[in-house]
Structures are given as structure tokens and as C-alpha cells.
TORBAMI-142774 format. One record per residue: residue number from 0; residue in one letter; x, y, z of N, C-alpha, C, O, CB in turn. Coordinates in steps of 0.001 Angstrom, whole numbers, padded with zeros to 6 digits. Glycine has a CB too. Layout:
N
<r NUM,"A",<X,Y,Z>,<X,Y,Z>,<X,Y,Z>,<X,Y,Z>,<X,Y,Z>>;
...
This chain:
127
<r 0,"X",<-028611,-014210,-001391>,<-027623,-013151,-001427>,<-026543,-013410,-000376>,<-025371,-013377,-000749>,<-028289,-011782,-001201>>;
<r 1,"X",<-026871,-013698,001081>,<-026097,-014252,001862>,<-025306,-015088,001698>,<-024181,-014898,002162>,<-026519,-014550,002516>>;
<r 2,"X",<-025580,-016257,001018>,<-024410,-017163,000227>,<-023269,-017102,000003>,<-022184,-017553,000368>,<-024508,-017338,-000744>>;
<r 3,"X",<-024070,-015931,-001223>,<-023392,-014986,-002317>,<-022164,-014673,-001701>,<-021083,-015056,-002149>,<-024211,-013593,-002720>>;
<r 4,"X",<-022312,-013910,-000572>,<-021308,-013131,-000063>,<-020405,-014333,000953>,<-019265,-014171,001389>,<-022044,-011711,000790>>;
<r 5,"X",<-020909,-015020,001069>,<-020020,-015733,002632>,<-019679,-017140,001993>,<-019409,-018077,002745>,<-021246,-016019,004453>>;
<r 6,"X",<-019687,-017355,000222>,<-018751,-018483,-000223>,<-017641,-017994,000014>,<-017302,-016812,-000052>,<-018790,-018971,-001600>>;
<r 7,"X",<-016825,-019234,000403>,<-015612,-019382,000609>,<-014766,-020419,-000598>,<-014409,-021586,-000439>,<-015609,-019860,002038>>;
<r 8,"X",<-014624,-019662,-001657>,<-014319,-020077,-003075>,<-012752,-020396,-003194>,<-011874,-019966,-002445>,<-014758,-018867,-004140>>;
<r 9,"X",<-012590,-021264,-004324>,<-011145,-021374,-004393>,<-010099,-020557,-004957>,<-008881,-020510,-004783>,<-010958,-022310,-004882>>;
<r 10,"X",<-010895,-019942,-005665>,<-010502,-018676,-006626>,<-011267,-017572,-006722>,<-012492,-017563,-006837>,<-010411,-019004,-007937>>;
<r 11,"X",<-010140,-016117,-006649>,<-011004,-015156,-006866>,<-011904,-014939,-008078>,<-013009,-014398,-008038>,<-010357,-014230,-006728>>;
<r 12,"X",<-011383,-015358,-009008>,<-012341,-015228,-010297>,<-013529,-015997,-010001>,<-014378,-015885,-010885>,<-011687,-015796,-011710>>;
<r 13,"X",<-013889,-016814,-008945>,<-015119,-018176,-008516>,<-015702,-017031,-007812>,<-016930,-017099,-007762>,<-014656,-019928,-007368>>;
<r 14,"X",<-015198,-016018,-007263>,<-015337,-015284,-005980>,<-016604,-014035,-006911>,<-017606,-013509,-006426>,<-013400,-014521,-005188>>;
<r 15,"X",<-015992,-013879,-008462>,<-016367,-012446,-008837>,<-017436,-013075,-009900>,<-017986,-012245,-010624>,<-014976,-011293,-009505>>;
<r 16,"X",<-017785,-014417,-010075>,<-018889,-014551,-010852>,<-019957,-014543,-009830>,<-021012,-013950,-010053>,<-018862,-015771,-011758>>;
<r 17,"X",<-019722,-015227,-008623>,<-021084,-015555,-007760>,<-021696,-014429,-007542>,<-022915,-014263,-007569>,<-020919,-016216,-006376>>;
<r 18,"X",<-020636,-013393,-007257>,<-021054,-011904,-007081>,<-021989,-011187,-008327>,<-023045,-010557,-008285>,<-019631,-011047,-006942>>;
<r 19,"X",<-021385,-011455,-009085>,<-021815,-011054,-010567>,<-023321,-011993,-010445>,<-024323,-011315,-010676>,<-020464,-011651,-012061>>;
<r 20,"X",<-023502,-013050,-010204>,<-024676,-013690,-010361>,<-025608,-012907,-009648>,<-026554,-012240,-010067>,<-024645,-015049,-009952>>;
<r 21,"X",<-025149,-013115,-008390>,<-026193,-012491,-007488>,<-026937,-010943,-008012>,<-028098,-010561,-007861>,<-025380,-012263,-006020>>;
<r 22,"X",<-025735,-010244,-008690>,<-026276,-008833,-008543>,<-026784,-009056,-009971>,<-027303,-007959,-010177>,<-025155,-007416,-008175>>;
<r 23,"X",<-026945,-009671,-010938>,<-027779,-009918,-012236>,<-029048,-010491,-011540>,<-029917,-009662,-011268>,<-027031,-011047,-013446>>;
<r 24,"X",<-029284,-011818,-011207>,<-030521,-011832,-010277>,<-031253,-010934,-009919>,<-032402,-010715,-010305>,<-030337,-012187,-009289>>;
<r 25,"X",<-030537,-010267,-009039>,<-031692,-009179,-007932>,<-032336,-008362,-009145>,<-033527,-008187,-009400>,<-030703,-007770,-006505>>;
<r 26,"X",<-031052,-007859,-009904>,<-031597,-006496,-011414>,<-032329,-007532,-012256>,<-033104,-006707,-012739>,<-029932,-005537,-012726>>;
<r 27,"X",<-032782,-008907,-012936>,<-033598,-009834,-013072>,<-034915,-009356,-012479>,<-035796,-008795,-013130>,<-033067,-011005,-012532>>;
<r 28,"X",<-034962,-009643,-011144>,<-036134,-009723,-010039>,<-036496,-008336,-010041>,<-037706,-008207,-009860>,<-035712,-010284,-008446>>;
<r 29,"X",<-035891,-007269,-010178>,<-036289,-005737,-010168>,<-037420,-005754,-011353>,<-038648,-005680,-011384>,<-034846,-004575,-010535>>;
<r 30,"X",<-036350,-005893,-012325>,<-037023,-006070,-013677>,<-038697,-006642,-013745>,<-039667,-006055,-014225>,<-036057,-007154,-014459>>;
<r 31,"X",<-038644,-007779,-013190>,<-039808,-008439,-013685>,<-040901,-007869,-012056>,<-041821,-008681,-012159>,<-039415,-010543,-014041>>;
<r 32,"X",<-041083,-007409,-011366>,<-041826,-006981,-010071>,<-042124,-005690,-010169>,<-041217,-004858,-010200>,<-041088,-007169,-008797>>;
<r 33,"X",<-043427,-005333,-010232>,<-043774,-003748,-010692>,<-043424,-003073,-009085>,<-043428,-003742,-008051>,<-045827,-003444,-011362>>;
<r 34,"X",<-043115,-001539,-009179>,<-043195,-001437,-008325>,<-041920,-001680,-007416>,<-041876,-000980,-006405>,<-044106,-001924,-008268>>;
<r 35,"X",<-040984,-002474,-007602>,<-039899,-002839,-006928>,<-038289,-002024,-007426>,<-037971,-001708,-008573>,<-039939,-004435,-007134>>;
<r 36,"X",<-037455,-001831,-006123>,<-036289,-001580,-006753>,<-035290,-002094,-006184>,<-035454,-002458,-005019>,<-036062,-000407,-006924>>;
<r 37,"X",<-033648,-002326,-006966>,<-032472,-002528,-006056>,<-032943,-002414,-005088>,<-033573,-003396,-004696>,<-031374,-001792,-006087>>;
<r 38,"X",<-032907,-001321,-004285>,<-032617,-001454,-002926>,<-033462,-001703,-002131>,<-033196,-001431,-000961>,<-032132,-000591,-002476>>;
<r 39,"X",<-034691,-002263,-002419>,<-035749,-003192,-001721>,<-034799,-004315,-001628>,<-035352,-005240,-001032>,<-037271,-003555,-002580>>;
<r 40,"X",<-033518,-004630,-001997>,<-032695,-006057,-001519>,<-032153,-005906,-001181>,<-031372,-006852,-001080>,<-032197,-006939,-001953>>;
<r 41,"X",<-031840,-004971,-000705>,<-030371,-004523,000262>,<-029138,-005098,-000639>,<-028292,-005894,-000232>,<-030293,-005426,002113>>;
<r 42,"X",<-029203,-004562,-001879>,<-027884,-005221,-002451>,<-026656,-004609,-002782>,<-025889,-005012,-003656>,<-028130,-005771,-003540>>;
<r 43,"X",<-026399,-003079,-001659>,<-025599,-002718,-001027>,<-024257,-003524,-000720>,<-023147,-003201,-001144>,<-026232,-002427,-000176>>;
<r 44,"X",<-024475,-004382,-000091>,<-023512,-005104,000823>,<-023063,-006566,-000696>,<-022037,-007247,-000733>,<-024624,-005815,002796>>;
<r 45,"X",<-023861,-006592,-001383>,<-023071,-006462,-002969>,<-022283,-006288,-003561>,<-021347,-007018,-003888>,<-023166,-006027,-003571>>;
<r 46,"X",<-022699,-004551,-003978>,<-021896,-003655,-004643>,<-020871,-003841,-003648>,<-019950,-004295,-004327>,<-022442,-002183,-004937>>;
<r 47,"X",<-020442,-003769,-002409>,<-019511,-003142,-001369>,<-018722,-003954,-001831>,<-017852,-003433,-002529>,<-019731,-003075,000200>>;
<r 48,"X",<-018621,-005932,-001639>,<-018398,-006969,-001954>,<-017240,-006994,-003286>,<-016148,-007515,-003515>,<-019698,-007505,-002108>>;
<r 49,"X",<-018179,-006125,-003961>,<-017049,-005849,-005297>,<-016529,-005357,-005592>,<-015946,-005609,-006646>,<-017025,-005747,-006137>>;
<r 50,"X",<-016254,-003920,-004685>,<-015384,-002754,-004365>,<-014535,-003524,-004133>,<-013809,-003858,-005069>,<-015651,-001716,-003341>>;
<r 51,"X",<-014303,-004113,-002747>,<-014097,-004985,-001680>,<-012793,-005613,-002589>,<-011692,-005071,-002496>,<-015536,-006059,-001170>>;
<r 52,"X",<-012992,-006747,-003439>,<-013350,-007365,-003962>,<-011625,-007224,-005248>,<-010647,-007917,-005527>,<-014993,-006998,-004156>>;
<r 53,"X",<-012314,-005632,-005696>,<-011601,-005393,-006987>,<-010124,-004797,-005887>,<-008998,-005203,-006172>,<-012596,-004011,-008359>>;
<r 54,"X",<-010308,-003946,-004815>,<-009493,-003586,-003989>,<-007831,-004904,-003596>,<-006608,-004929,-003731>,<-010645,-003283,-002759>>;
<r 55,"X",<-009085,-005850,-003020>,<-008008,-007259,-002893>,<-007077,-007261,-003809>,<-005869,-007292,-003579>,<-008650,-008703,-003090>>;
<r 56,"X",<-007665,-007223,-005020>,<-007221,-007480,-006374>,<-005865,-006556,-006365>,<-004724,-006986,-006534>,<-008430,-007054,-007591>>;
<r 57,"X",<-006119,-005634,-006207>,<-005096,-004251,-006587>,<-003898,-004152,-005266>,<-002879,-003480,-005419>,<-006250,-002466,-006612>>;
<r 58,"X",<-004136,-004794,-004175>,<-003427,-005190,-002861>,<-002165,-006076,-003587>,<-000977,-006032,-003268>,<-004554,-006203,-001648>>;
<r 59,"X",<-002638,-006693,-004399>,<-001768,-008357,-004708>,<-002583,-009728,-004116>,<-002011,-010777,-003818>,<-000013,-008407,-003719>>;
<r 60,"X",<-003850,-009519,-004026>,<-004418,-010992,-003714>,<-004064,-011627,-002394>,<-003351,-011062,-001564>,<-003914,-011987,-004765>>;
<r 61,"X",<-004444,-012494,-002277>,<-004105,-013608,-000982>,<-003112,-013786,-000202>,<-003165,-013797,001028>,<-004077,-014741,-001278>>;
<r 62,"X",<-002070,-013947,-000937>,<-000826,-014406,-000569>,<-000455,-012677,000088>,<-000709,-012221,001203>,<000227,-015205,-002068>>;
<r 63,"X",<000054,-012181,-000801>,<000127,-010757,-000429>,<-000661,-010345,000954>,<000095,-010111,001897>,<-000462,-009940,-001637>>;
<r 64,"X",<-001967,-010231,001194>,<-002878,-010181,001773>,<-002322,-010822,003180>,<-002411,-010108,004179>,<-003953,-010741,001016>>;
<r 65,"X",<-001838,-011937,003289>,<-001746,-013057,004013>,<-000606,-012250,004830>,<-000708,-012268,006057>,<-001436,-014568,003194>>;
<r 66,"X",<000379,-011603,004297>,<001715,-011810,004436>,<001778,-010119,005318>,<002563,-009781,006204>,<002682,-012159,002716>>;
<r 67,"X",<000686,-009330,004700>,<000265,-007544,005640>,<-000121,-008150,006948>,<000419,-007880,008021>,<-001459,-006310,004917>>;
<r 68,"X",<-001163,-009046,006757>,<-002050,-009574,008462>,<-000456,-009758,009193>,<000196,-009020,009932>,<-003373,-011736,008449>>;
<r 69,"X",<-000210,-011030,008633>,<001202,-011356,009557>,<002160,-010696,009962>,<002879,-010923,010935>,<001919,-012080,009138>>;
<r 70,"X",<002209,-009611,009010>,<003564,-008573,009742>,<002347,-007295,010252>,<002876,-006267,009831>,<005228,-007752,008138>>;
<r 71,"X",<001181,-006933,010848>,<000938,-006289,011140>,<-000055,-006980,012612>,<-000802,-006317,013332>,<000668,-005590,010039>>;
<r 72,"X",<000173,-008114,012701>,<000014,-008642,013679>,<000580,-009368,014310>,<000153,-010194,015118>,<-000601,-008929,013652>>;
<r 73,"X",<002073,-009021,013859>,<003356,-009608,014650>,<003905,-010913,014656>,<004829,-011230,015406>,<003188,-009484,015885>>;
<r 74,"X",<003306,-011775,013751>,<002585,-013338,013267>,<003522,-013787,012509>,<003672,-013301,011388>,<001106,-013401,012359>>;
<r 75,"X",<004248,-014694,012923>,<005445,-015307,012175>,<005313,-016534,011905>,<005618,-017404,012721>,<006634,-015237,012799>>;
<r 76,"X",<004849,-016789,010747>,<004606,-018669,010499>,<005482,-018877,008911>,<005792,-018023,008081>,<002286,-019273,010227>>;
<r 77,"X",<005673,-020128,008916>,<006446,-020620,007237>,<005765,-020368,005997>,<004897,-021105,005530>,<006652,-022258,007036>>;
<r 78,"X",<006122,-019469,005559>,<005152,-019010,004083>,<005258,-020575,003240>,<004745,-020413,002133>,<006116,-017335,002845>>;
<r 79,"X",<005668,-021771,003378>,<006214,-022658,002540>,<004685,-023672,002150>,<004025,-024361,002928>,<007643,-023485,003387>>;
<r 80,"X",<004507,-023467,000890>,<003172,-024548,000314>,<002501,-023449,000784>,<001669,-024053,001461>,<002704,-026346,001011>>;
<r 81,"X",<002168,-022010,000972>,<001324,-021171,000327>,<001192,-020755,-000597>,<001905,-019755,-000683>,<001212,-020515,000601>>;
<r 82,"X",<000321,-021030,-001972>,<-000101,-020290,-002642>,<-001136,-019428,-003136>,<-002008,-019547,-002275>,<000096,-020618,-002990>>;
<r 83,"X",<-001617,-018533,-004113>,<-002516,-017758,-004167>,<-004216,-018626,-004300>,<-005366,-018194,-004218>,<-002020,-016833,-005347>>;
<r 84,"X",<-003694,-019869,-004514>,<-005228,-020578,-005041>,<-005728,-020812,-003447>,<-006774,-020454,-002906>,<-005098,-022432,-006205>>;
<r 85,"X",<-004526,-021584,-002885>,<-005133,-022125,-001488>,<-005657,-021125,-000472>,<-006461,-021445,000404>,<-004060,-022906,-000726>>;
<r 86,"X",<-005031,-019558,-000669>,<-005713,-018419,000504>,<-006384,-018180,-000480>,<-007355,-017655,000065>,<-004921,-017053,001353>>;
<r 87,"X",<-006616,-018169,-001617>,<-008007,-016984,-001718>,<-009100,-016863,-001061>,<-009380,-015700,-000771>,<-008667,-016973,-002788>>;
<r 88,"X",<-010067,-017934,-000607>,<-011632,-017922,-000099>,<-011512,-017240,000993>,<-012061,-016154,001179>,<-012392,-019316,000222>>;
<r 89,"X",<-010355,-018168,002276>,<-010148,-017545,003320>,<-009645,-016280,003642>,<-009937,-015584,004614>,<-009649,-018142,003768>>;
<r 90,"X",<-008877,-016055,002750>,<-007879,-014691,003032>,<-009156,-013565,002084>,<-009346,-012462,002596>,<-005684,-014867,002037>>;
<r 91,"X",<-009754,-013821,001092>,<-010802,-012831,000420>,<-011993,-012837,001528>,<-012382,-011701,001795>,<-011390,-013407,-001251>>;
<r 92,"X",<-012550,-013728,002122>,<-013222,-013284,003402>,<-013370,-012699,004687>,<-014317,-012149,005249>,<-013420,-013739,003625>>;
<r 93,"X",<-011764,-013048,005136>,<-011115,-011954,006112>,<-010982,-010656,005415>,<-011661,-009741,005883>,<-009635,-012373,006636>>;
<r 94,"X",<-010358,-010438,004551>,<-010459,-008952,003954>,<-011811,-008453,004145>,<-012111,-007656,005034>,<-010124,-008860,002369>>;
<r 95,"X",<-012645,-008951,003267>,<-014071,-008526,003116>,<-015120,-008164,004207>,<-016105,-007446,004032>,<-014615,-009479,002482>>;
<r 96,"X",<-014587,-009044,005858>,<-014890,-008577,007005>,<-014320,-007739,007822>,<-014847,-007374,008872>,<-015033,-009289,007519>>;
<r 97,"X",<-013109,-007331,007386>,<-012242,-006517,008026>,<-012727,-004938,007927>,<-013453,-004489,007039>,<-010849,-006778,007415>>;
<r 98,"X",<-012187,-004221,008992>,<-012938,-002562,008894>,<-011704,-002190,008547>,<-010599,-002480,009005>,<-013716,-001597,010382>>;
<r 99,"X",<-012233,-001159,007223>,<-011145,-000720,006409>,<-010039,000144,006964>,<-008925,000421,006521>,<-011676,-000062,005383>>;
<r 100,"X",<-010906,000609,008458>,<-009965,001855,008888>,<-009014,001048,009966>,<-007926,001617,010062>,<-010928,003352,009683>>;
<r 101,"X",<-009112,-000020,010731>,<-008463,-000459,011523>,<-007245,-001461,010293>,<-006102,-001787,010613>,<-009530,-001194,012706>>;
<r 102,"X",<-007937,-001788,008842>,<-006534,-001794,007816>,<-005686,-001046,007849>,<-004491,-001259,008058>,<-006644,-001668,006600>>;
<r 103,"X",<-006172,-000168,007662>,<-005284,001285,007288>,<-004140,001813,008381>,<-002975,002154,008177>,<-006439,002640,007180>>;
<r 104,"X",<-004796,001761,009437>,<-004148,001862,010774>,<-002655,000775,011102>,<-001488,000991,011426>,<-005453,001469,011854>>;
<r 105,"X",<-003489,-000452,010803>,<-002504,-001661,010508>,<-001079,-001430,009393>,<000130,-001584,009564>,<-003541,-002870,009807>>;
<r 106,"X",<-001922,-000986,008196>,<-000800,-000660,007236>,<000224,000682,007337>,<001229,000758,006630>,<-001488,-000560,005954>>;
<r 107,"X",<-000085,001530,008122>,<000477,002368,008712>,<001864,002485,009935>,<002876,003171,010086>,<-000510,002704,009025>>;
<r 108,"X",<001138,001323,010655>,<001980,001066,011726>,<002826,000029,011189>,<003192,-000678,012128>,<001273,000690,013007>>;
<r 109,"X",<003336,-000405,010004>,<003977,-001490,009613>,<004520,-000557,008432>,<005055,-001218,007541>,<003089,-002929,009337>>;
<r 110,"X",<004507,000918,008202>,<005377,001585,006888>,<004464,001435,005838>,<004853,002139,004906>,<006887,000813,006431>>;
<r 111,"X",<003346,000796,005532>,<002971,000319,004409>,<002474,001747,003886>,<001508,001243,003312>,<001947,-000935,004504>>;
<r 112,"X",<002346,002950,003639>,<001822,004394,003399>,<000847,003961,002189>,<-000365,004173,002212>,<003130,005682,002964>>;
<r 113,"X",<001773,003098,000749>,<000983,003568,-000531>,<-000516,002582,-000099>,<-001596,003171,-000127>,<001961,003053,-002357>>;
<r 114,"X",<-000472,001045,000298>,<-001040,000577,000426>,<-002608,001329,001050>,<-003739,001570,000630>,<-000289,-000186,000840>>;
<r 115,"X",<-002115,001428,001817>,<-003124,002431,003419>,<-003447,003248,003043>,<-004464,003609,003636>,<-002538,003082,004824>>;
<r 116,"X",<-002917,004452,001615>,<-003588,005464,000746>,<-004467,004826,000101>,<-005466,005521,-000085>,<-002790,006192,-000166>>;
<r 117,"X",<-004548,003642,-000392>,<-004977,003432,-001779>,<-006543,002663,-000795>,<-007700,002984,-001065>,<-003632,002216,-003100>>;
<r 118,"X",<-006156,001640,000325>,<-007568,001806,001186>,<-008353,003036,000682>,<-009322,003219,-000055>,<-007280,002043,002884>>;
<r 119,"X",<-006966,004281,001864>,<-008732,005210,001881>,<-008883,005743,001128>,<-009948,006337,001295>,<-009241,006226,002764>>;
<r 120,"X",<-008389,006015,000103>,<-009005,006417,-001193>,<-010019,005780,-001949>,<-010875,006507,-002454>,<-008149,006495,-001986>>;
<r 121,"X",<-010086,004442,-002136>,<-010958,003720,-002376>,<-012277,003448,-001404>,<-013352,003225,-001961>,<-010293,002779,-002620>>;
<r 122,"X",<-012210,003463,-000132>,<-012812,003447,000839>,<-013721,004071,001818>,<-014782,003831,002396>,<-012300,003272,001088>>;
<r 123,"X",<-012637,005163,001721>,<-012776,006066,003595>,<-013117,007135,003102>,<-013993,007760,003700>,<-011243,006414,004833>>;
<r 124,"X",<-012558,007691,001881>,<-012574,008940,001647>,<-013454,009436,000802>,<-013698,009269,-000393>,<-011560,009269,001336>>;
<r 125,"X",<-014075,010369,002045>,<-015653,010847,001442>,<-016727,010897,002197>,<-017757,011521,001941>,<-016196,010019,000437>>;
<r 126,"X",<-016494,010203,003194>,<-017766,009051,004292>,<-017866,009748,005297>,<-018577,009382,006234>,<-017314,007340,004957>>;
């Protein structure tokens, strides 16, 4: 499951089968073990993964992604020979470790409002 979560893939679609594997597996392994359930696997941090995951998605992906960090951390480098294939693994793993509320905070202090709604709506709100 650890894997699962900490490939660093070339593509998000590489990103949303492994995920998909993993969480067919575990419901596999539920299946066949009397007595056992989901969350005897902690496969929480899974599901989160694909929240996570579908969220990126709805941000604008990598590049996009790439380009909030940098203007919200003051970070000025040549966008030139970036594209969405080459950040995905890295830039979908920084997301995926990042705390949603110190995003939000980030996207806030940089104007970003709809972005930073759509976090905590997806996210924060409720918890």
C-alpha cells in the first residue's frame, strides 16, 4: 500500500490506476479473509490519495500546481521545457503531502479565493 501511495509516476492517469489497484486488492483480501474488514488496512490514506488526487485534477494538474507553489512562495524560476508529463509524479506528491490548510492559507495570501474555496470545500469543511 505504501508504494501505492509514494510512486512517483509519470502521469497522473499512472498515478490513478496504482491507486485503483491497491484499493481493488485490499477489497480482494477483505473479500476472501473471514472476519476481516477495509479498515483492518488502514486504507484510509487511500481513499484520501484519491480525493487528493481527483482535487489536483480540478486545480489544473502539475504545471498549474507548479506555478501556485512558486507565486506563493515567492519562487521565480523559467517556466521554459515544463510540461504537464514531466511535473506530474513530483508536483502530484508534493500536493498529496501538503496540509490542505496551510494551501489554502497560501492561496489566499496570493488572491487565489476560488481555488482556496474549492480546497476547503473539498477538504476542510466539516472536520
Amino acid at each position: 500500500m505504501n508504494y501505492c501511495l509514494n510512486a512517483t509516476l509519470p502521469t497522473i492517469q499512472g498515478v490513478r490506476s496504482v491507486l485503483n489497484y491497491a484499493i481493488n486488492m485490499l477489497q480482494q483480501i477483505v473479500k476472501t479473509q473471514k472476519n476481516s474488514s477495509i479498515s483492518d488496512f488502514n486504507a484510509e490514506d487511500l481513499y484520501r490519495a484519491q480525493r487528493r488526487l481527483a482535487t489536483f485534477q480540478l486545480l489544473g494538474g502539475a504545471y498549474r500546481f507548479k506555478q501556485f507553489m512558486q507565486r506563493i512562495n515567492s519562487v521565480s524560476s523559467s517556466n521554459e521545457d515544463m510540461n504537464d508529463a514531466d511535473l506530474a509524479g513530483t508536483e502530484w506528491q508534493t500536493f498529496r503531502k501538503t496540509s490542505m490548510l496551510e494551501m489554502i492559507q497560501g492561496l489566499m495570501r496570493i488572491g487565489n479565493i476560488e481555488d482556496a474555496a474549492l480546497l476547503w470545500r473539498r477538504h476542510c469543511f466539516g472536520k
